[in-house]
N, C-alpha and C positions, 0 to 999 in steps of 0.2 A: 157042304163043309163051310163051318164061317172066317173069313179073313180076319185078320188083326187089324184090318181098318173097320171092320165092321162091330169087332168086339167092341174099338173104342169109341166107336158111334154111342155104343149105348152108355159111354159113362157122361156124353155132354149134356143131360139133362143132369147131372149130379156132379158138374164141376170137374168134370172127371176123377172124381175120386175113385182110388182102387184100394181093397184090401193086397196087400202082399203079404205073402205067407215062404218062409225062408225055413231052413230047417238047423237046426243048436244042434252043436259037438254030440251032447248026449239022445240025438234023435229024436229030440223033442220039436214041435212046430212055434216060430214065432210068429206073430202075424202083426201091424201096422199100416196105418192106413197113410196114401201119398196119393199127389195129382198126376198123372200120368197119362202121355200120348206117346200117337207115332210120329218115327221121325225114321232116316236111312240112316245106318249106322256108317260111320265117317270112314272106317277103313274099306266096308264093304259093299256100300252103298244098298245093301238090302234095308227091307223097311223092319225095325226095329219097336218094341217097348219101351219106353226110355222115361226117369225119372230122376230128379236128384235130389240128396239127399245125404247129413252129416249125419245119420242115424249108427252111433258107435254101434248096436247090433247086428242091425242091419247087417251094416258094413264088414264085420266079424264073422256075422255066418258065410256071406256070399262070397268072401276071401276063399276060404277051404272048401266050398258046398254052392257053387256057382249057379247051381238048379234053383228055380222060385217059381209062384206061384201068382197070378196076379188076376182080383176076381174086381170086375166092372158089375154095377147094378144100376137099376131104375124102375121104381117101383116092384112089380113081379119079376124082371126080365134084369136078366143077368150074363155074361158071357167072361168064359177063366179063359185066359195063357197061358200056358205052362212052356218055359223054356229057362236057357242057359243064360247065365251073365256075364258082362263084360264090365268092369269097372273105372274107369278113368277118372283122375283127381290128381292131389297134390299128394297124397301118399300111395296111389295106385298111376306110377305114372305109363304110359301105353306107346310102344313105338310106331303105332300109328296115328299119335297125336301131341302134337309139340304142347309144351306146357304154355306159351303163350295164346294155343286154338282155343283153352280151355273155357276162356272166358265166354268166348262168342257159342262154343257149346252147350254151354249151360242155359246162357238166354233163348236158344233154340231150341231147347226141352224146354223151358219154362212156358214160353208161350204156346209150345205146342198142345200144352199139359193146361191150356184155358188163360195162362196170366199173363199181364201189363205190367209196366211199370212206367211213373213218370221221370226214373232217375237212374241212367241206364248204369250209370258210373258210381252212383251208390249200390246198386242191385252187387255190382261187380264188386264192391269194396267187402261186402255184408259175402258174400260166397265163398272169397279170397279168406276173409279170417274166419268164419265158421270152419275151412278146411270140406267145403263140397264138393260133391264127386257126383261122375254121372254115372248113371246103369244104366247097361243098355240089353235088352232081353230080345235074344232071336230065338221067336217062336219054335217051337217043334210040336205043339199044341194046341188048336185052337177048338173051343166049344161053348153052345148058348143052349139054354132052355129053348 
């Protein structure tokens, strides 16, 4: 069986990039590509999928339809998630995360997800008014080529 640390092994040759694939009101698939790592999810300290992301879609399917989809590749080799999501943000606020943690959250997926920043407090400025939220996907599926 492959772990979700193992799935996202395979996205650091590709920046981790993942397609996520969400499902619309009318059962249709959307799908979108984000940087995405692991990290423990803050209320339950399990190890978690996590990505953020002011994507009005996104964010709209995974409100009502919490289930996604989340496929790592590299070159041939590929490895999907499939699990539930947890939302946290400025419009998805989380009683197991004060709206002031949000910030230092976000920068914890960020870098877990491959990225830097030289300007910790502009990163935070740029989050804050985009209206970013994190997701956080605990697995119930994991599988690789």
């Amino acid at each position: 069986m492959t772990t979700l640390q193992q799935a996202v092994a395979v996205g650091k040759a590709e920046s981790q990039l993942a397609v996520i694939a969400t499902l619309r009101a009318d059962g249709t698939i959307q799908s979108s590509l984000v940087n995405a790592g692991a990290i423990a999810h803050p209320r339950t300290g399990e190890p978690v999928l996590a990505f953020v992301t002011y994507g009005r879609v996104k964010l709209a399917n995974l409100r009502p339809r919490p289930q996604l989809t989340a496929t790592f590749r590299s070159g041939w080799q590929w490895a999907t998630i499939e699990g539930h999501a947890d939302i946290a943000g400025p419009d998805d606020p989380q009683p197991w995360l004060a709206a002031a943690e949000l910030p230092a959250l976000l920068r914890k997926i960020f870098t877990a997800a491959g990225g830097s920043h030289d300007d910790w407090d502009e990163y935070d400025r740029v989050m804050t008014e985009q209206r970013r939220a994190a997701v956080l996907v605990t697995p119930s599926r994991v599988y690789t080529n």
